[in-house]
MOPAC internal coordinates of N, CA, C and O (Angstrom, degrees):
PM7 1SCF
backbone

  N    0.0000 0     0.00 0     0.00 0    0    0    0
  C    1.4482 1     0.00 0     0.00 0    1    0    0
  C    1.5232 1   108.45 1     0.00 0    2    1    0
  O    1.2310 1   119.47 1   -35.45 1    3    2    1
  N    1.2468 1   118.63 1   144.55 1    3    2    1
  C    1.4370 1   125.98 1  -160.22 1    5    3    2
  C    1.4122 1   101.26 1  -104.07 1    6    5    3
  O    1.2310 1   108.86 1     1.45 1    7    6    5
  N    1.2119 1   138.46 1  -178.55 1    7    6    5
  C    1.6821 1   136.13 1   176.59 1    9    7    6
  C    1.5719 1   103.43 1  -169.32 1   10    9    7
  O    1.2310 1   120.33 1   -59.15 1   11   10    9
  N    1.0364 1   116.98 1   120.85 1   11   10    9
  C    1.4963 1   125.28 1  -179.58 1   13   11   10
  C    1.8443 1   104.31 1   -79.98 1   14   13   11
  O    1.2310 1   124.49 1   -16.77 1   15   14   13
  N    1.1094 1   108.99 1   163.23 1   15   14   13
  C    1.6282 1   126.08 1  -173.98 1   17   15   14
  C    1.8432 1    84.59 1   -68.53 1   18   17   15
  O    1.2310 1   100.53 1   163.99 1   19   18   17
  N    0.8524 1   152.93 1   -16.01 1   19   18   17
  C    1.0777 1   139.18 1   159.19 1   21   19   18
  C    1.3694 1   143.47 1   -86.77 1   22   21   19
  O    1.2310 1   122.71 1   175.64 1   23   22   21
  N    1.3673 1   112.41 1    -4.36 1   23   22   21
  C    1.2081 1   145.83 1  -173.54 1   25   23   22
  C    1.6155 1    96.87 1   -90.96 1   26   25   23
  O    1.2310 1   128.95 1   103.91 1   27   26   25
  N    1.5370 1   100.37 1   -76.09 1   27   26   25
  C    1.7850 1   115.35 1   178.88 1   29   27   26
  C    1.6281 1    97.08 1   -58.35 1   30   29   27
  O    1.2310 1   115.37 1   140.89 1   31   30   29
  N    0.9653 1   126.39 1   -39.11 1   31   30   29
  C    1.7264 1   101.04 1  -169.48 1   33   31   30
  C    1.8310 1   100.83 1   -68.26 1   34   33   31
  O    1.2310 1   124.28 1   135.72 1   35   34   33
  N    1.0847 1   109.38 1   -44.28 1   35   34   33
  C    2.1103 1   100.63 1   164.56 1   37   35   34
  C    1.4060 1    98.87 1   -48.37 1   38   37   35
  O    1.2310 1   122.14 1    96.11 1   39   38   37
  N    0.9538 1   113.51 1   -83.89 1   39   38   37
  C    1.8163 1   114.63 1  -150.26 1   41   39   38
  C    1.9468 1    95.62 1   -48.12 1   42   41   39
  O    1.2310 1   109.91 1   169.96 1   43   42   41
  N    1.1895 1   136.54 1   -10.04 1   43   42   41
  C    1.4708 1   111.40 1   176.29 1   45   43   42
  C    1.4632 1    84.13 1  -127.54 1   46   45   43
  O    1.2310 1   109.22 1  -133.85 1   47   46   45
  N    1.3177 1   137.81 1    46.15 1   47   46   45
  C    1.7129 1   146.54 1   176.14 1   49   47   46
  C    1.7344 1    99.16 1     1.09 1   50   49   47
  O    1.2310 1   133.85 1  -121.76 1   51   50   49
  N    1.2623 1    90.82 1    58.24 1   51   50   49
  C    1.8509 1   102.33 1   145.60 1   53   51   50
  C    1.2107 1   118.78 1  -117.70 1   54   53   51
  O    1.2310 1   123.70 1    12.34 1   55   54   53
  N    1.6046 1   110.51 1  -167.66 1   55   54   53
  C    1.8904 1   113.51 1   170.04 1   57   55   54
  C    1.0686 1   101.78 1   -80.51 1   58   57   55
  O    1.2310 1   116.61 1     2.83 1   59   58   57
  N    1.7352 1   124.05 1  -177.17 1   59   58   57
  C    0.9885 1   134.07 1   167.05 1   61   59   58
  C    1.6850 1   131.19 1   -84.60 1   62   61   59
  O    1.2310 1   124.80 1   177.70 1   63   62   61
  N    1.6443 1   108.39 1    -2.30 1   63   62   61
  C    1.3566 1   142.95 1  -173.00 1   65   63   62
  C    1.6392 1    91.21 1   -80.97 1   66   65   63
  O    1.2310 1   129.58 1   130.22 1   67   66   65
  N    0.9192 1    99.13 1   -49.78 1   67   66   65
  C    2.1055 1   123.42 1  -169.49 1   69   67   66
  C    1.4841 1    91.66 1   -60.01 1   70   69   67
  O    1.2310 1   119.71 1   114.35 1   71   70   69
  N    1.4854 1   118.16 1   -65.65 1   71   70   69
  C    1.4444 1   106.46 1   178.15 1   73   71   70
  C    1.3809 1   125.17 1   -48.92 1   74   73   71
  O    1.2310 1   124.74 1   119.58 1   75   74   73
  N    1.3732 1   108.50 1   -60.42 1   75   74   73
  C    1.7754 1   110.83 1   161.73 1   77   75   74
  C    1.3220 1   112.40 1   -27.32 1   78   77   75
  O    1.2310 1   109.49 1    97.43 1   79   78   77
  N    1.2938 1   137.31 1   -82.57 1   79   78   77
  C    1.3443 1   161.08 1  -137.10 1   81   79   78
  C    1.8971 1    87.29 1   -76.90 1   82   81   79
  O    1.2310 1   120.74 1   141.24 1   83   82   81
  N    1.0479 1   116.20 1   -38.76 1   83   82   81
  C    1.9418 1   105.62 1   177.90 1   85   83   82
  C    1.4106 1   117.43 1   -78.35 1   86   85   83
  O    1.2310 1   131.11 1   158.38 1   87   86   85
  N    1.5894 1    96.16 1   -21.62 1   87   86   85
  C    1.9860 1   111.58 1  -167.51 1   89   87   86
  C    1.4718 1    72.73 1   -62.21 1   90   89   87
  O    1.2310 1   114.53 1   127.12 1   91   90   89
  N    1.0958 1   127.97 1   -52.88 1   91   90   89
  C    1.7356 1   125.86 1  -133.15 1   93   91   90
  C    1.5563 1   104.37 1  -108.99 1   94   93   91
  O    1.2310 1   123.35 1   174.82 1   95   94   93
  N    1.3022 1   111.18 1    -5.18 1   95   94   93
  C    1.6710 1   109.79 1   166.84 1   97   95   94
  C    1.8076 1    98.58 1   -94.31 1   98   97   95
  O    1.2310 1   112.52 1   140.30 1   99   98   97
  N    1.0297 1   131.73 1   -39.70 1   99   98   97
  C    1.5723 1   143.44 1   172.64 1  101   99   98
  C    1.2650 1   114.50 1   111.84 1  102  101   99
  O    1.2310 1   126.21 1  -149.73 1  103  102  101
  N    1.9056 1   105.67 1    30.27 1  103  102  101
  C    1.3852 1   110.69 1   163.05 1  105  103  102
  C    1.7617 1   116.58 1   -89.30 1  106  105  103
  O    1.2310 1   127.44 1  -153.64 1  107  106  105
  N    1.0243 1   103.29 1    26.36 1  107  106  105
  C    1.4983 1   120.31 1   153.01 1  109  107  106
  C    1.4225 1   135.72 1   176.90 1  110  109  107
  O    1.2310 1   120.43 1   -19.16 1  111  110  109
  N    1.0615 1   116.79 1   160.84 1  111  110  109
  C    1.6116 1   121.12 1  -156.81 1  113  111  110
  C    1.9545 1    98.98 1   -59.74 1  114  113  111
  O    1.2310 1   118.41 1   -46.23 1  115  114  113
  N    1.3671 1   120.64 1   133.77 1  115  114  113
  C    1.1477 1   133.47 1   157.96 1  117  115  114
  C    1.6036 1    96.70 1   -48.38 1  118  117  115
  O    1.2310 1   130.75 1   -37.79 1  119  118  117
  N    1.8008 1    96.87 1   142.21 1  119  118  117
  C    1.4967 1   103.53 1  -171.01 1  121  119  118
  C    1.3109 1    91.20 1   -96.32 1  122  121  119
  O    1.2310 1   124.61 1    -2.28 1  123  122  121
  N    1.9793 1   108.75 1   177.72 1  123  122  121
  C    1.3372 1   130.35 1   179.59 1  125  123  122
  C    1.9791 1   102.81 1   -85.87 1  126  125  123
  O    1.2310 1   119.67 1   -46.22 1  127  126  125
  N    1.5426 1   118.24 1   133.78 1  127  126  125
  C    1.3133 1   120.03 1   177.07 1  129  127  126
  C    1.9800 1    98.24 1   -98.34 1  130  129  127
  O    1.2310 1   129.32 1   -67.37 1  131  130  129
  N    1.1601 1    99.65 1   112.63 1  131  130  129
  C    1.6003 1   120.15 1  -170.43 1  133  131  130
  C    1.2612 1   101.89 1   -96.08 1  134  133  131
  O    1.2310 1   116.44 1   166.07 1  135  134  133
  N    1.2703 1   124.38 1   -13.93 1  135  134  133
  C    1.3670 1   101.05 1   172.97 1  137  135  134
  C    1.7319 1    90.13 1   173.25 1  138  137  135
  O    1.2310 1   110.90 1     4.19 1  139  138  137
  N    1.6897 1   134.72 1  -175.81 1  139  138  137
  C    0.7584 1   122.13 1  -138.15 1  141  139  138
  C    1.3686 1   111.09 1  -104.15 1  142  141  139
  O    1.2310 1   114.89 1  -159.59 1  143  142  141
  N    1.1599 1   127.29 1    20.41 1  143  142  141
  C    1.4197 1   153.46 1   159.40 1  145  143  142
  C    1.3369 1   119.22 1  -126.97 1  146  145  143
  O    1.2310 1   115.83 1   152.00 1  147  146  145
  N    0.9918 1   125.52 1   -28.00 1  147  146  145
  C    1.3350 1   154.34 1  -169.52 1  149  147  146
  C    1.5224 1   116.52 1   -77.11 1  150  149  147
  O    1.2310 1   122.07 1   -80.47 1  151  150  149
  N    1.6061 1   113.65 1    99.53 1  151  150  149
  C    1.8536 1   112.77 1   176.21 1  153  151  150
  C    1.6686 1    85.33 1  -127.97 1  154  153  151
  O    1.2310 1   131.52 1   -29.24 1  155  154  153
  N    1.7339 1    95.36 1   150.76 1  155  154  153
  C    1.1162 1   107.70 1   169.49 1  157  155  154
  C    2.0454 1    98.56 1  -158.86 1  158  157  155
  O    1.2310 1   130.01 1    -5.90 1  159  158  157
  N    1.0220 1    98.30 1   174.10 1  159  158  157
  C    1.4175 1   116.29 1  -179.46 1  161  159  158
  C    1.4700 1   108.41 1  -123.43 1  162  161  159
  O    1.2310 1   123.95 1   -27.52 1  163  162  161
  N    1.1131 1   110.04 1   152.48 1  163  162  161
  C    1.5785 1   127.63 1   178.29 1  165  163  162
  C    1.3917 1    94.26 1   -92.35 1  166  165  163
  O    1.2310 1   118.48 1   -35.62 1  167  166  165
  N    1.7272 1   120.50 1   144.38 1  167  166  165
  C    1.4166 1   129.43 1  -159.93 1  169  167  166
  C    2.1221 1    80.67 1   -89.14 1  170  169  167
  O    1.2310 1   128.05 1   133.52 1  171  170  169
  N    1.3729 1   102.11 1   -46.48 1  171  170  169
  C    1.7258 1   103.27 1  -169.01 1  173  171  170
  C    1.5662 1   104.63 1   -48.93 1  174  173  171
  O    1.2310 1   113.96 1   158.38 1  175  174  173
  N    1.7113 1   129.03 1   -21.62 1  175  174  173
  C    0.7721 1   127.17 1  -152.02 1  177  175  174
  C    1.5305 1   103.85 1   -84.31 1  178  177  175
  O    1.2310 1   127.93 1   121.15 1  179  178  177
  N    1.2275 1   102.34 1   -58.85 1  179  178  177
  C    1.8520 1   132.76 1   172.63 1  181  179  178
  C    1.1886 1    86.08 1   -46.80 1  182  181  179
  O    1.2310 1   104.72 1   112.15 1  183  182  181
  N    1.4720 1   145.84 1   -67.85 1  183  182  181
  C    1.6304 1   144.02 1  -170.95 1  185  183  182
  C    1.5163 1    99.34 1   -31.44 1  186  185  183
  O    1.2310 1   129.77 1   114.94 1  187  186  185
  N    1.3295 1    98.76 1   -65.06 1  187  186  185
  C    1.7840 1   103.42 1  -152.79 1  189  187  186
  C    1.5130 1   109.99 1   -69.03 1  190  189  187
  O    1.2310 1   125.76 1   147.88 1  191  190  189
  N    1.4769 1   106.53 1   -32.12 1  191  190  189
  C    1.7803 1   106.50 1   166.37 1  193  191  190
  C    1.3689 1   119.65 1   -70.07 1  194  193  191
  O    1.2310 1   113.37 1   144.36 1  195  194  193
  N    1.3712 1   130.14 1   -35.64 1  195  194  193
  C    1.3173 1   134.51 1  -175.79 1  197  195  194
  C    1.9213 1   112.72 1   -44.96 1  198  197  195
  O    1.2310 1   121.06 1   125.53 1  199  198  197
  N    1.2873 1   115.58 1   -54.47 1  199  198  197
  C    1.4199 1   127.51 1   160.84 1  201  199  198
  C    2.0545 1   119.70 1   -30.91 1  202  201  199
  O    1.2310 1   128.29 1   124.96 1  203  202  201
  N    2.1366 1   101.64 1   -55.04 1  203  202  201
  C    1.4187 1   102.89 1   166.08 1  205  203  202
  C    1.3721 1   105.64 1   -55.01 1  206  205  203
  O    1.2310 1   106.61 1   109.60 1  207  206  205
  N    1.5058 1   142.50 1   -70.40 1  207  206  205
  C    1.2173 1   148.75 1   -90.71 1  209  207  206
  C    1.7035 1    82.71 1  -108.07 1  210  209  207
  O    1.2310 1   110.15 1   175.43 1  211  210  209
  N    1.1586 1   136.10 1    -4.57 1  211  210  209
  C    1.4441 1   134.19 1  -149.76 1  213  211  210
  C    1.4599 1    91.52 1  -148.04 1  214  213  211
  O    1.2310 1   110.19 1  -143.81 1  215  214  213
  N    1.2197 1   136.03 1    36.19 1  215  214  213
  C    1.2180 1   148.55 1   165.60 1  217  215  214
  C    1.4638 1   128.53 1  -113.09 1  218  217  215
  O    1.2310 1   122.11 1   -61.52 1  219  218  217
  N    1.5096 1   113.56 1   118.48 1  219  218  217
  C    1.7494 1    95.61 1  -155.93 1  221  219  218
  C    1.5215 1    99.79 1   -95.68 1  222  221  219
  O    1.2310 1   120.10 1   180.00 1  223  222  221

């Protein structure tokens, strides 16, 4: 299942600037480019990082 930068910025109730700004600090996985406007992330993907990102 795919999730747009708007989708994930609800599910972790930030902005969508916030999502950007973690893609690019490497508090989360770089999304998939689906087409030519078009980025999205795999939900399995965000799963499997969520575990690193919460690790002290």
């Amino acid at each position: 299942m795919y999730l747009s930068v708007k989708e994930i910025a609800k599910r972790y109730a930030v902005s969508r600037a916030t999502i950007w700004r973690w893609v690019s600090d490497g508090h989360l996985p770089k999304p998939h480019k689906i087409g030519p406007a078009t980025t999205r992330w795999l939900l399995a993907d965000l799963e499997a990082f969520e575990p690193k990102s919460h690790t002290g």
